[in-house]
C-alpha positions in Angstrom: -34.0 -17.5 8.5 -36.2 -18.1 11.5 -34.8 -16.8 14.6 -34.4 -20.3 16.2 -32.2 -20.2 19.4 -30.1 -22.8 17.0 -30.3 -20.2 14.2 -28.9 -17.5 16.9 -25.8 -19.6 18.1 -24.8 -20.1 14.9 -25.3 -16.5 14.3 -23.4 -15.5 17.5 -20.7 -17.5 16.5 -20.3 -16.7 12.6 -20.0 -12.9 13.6 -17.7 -13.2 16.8 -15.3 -15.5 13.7 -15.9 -12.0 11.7 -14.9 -10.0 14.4 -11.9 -11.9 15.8 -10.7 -11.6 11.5 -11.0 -7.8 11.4 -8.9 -7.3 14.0 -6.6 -9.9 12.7 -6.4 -7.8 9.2 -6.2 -4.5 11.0 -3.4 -5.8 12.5 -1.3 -6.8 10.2 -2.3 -4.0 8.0 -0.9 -1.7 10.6 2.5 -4.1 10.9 2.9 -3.4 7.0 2.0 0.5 7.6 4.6 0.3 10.3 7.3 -0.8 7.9 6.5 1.1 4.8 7.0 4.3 7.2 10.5 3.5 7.9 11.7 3.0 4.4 12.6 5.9 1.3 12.1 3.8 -2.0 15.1 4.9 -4.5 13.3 4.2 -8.1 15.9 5.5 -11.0 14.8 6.5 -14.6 16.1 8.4 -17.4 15.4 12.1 -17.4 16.3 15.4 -18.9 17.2 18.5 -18.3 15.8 19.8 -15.1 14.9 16.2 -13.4 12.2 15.5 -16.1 11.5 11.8 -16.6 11.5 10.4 -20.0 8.7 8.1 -18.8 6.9 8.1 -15.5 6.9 6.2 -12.7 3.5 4.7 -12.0 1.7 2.8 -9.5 2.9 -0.6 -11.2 6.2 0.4 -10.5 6.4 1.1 -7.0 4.8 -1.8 -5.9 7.1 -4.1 -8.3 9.9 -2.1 -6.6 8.6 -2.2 -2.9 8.2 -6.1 -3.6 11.6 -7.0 -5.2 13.7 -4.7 -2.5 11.9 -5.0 0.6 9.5 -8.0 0.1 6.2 -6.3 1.3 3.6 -7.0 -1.4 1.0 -4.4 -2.4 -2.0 -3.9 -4.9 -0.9 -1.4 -7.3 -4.7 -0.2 -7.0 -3.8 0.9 -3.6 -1.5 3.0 -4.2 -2.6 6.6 -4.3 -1.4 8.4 -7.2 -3.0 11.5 -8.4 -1.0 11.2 -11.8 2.1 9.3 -12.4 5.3 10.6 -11.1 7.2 12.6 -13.9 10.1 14.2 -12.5 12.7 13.6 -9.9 12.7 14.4 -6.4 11.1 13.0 -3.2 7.1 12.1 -3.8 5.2 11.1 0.1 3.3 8.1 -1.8 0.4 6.9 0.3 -1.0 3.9 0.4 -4.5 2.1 1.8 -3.7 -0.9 3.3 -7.0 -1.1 4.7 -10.0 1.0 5.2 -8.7 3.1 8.0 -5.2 2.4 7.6 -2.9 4.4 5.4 0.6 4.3 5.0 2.9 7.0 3.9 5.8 5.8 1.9 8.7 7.9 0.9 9.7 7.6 -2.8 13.5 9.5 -4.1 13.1 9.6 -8.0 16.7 9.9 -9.1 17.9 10.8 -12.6 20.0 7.8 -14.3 23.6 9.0 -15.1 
């Protein structure tokens, strides 16, 4: 594209538009990281004897959870799991909401009685 003083308006104005979104995103990104900070998931599964799980919580699971209790909706892709979660206890979960923004989220793992 020639570098018209037309061509350059547009140009201007296209990446002001980009701008004026990122900001937007990072915003709300840092709303959601602001909420998922204040809030402990409870998730409860079946385990055995010393708190292991006869499953495992995974990534699937905490975002269905986070959606259904407290109606903030995340990818399961970006939540950080090293491995699944196979015993019970309190896991810090993070979470990319965007590039620079991570969320910690507290998850309690609870034995079913």
């Amino acid at each position: 594209i020639e570098a018209t003083p037309e061509n350059m308006e547009t140009w201007k104005k296209n990446k002001a538009e980009e701008e004026k979104l990122e900001k937007e995103n990072r915003a709300k990104a840092n709303e959601i990281k602001k909420r998922i900070s204040e809030i402990t998931l409870t998730i409860k599964a079946k385990a055995g004897e010393g708190g292991r799980l006869f499953g495992a919580i995974t990534s699937a699971d905490i975002a269905k959870k986070l959606k259904q209790e407290h109606k903030i909706d995340v990818d399961k892709k970006k939540i950080v799991l090293e491995e699944n979660i196979k015993e019970a206890g309190m896991k810090n979960i993070d979470i990319k909401l965007y590039p620079d923004v991570v969320a910690t989220l507290k998850v309690n793992v609870r034995p079913e009685s």
